[in-house]
C-alpha positions as CSV (number, residue, x, y, z in Angstrom):
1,X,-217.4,48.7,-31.2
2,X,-221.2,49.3,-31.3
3,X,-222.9,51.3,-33.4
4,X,-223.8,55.0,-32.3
5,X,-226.4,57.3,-33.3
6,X,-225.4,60.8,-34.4
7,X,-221.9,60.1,-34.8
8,X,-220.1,63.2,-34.4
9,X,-222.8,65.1,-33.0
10,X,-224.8,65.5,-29.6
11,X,-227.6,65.5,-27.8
12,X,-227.2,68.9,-26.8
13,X,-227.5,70.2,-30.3
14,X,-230.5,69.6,-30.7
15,X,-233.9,69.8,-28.4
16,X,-237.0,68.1,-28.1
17,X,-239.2,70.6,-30.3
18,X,-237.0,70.9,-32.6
19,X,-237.1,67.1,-33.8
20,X,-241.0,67.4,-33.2
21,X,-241.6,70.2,-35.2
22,X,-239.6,68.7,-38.0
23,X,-241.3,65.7,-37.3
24,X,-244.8,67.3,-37.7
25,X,-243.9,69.5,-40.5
26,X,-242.9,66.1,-42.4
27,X,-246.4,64.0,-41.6
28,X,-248.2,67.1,-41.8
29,X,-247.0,68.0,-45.7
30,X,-246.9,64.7,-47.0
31,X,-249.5,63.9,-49.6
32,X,-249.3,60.5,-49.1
33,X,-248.3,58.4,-46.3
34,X,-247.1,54.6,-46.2
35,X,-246.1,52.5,-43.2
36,X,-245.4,49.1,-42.6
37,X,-244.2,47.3,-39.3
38,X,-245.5,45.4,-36.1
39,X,-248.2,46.6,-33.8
40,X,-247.5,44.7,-30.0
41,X,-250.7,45.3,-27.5
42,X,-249.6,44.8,-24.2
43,X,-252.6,44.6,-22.6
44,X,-253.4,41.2,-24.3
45,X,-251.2,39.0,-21.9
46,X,-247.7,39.3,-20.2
47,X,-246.1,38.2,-24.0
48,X,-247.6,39.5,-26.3
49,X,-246.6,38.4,-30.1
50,X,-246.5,41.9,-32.5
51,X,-248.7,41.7,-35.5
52,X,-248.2,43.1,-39.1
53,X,-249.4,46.5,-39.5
54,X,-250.0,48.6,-42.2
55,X,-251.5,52.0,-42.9
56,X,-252.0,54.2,-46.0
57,X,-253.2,57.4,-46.1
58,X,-253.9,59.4,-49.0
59,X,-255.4,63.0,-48.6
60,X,-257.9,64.4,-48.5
61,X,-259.8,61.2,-46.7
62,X,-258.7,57.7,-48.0
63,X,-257.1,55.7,-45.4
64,X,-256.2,51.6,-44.9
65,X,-255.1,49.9,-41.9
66,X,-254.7,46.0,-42.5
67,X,-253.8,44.4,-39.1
68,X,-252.8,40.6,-40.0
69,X,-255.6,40.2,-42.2
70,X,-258.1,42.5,-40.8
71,X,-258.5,45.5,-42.9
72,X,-260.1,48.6,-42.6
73,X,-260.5,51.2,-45.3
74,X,-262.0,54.7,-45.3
75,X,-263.6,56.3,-48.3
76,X,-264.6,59.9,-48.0
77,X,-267.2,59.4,-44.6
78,X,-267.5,55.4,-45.4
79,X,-265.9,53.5,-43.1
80,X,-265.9,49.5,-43.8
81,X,-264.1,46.0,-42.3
82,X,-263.4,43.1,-42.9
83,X,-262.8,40.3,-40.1
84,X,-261.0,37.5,-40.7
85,X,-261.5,35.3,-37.5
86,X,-265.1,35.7,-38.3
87,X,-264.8,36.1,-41.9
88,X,-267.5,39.0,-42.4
89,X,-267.7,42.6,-43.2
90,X,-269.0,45.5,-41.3
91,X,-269.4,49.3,-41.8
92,X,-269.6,51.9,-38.9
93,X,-270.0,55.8,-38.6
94,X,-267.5,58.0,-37.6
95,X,-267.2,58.3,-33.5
96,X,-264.3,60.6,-33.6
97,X,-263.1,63.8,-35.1
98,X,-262.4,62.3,-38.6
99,X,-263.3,58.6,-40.2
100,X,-259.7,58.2,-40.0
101,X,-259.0,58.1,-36.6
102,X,-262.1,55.9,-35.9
103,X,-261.2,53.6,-38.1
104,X,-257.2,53.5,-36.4
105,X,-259.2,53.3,-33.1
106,X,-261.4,50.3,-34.5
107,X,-258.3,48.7,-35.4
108,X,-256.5,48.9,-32.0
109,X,-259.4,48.3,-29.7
110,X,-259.6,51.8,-28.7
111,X,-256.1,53.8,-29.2
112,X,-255.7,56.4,-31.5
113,X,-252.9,55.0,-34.3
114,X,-250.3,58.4,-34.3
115,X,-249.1,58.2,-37.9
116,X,-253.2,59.2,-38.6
117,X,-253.1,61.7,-35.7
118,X,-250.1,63.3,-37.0
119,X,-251.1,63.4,-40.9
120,X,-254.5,65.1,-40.1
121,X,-253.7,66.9,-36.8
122,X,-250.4,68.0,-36.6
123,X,-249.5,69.1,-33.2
124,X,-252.6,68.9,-31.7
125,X,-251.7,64.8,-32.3
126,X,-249.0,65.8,-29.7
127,X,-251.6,67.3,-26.6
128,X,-251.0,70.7,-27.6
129,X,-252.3,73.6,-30.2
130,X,-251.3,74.6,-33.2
131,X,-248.3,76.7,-32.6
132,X,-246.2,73.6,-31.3
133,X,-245.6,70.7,-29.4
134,X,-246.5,70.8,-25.3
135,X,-244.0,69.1,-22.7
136,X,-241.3,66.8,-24.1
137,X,-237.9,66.0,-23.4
138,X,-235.3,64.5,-25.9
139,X,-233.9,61.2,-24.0
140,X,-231.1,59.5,-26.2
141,X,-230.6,58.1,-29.2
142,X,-231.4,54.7,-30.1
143,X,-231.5,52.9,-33.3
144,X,-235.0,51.7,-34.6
145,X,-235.0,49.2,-38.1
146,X,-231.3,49.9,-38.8
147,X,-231.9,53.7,-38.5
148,X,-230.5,56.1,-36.3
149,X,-233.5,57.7,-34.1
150,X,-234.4,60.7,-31.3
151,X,-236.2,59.4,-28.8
152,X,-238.5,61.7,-27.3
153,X,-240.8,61.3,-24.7
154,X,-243.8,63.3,-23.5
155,X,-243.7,64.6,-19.7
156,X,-247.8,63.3,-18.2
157,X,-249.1,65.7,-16.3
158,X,-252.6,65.1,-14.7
159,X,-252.5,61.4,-14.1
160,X,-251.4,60.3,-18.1
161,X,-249.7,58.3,-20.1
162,X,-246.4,58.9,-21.3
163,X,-245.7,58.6,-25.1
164,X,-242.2,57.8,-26.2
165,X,-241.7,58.5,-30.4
166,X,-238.3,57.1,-32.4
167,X,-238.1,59.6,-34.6
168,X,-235.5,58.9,-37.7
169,X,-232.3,61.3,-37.3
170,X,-232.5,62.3,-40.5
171,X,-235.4,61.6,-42.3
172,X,-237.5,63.3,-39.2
173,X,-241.0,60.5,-39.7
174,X,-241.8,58.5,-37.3
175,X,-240.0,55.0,-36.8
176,X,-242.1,54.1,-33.0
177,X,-244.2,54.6,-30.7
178,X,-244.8,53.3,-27.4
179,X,-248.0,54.4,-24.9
180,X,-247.3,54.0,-21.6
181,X,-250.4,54.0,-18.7
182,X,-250.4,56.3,-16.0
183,X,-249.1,56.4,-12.8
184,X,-245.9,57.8,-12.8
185,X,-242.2,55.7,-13.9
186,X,-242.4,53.0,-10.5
187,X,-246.0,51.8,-11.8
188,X,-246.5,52.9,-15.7
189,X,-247.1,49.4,-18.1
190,X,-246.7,49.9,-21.3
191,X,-250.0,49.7,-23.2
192,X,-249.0,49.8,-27.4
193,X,-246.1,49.8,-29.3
194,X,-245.6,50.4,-33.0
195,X,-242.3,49.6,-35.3
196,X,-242.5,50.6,-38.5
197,X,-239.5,48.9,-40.6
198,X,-241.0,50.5,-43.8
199,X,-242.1,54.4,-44.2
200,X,-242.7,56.2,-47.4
201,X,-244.2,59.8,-48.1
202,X,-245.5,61.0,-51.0
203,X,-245.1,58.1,-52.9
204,X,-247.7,57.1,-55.2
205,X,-250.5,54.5,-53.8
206,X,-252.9,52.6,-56.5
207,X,-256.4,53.1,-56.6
208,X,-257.2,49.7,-55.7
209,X,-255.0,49.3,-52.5
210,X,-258.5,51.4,-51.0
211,X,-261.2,48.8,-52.1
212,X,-262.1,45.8,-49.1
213,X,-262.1,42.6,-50.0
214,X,-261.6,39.3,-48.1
215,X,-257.9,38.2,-47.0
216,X,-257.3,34.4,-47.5
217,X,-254.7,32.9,-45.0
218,X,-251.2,33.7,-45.7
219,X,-251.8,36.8,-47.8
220,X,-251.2,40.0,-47.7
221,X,-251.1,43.1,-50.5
222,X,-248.6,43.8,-52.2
């Protein structure tokens, strides 16, 4: 027999704003954020290979995102990269809200990374205000890195995306999310998806995990 998520329980016992506000109160009160997994952009060609991500965040405004070997750190307003096709570094000015998100979107090619939206935002990372999350509806359970997950997705109204979020069962952080395009379910494409196999708040992160410094092939921090 195959495994089920939330043996003895039900769907019905639980609701879609209920996960996400647990959800939000967990990235939201977390000192310290870790996660590690795969990003997979689907707009790069019709099989796409997932890359190694990781992102640290560390309030009030120390981020890393390391994507394969390109890195990205933010230091108070500093924002610097390092490129490893091209093998040079780079700094940039914030173009969003906070130096975090830009750098997430410098990273991605231009989509927000949700772990940062959700550490700094709250539900406002969800397209809604600060007393909860907007339209969402709890679709099954699923498992996601071994784990038993809520998956939730957002209900697009005005021509966007939809956003579906693995949510751990019991640990309530965030174990994927996929970004859809718009157009409705007959003609949405997926767009991004992120696995996170590893997540960790409020552990301690070292000092030096926030300083740049060129990758070499086949390594990665520790």
């Amino acid at each position: 027999m195959g495994r089920q998520a939330n043996p003895g329980g039900a769907l019905d016992a639980i609701d879609a704003v209920m996960v996400l506000e647990r959800c939000i109160e967990r990235h939201t009160g977390a000192r310290t954020i870790q996660c590690a997994g795969t990003l997979t952009d689907h707009r790069d060609d019709a099989a796409p290979s997932p890359r190694r991500l990781e992102i640290l965040l560390e309030r009030p405004d120390r981020c890393r995102i390391e994507l394969d070997r390109d890195v990205t750190i933010v230091q108070g307003r500093a924002i610097w990269t390092y490129d490893s096709l091209r093998d040079r570094f780079g700094n940039y000015r914030a173009f969003t809200t906070t130096p975090a998100r830009t750098a997430g979107e410098i990273a991605t090619g231009g989509v927000s990374l949700l772990p940062i939206d959700l550490f700094e935002r709250g539900a406002r990372a969800l397209g809604s205000g600060d007393r909860g999350p907007g339209a969402w509806r709890l679709r099954e359970m699923d498992f996601c890195g071994g784990r038993p997950c809520y998956v939730v997705d957002s209900i697009p109204a005005g021509g966007r995306g939809r956003l579906a979020l693995w949510i751990d069962q019991d640990e309530f952080v965030l174990r994927r999310w996929r970004l859809y395009s718009g157009g409705g379910a007959r003609t949405e494409q997926a767009i991004l998806t992120v696995t996170f196999d590893r997540v960790a708040l409020d552990a301690p992160l070292d000092s030096s995990s926030f300083l740049l410094r060129r990758t070499t092939a086949g390594e990665r921090r520790r």
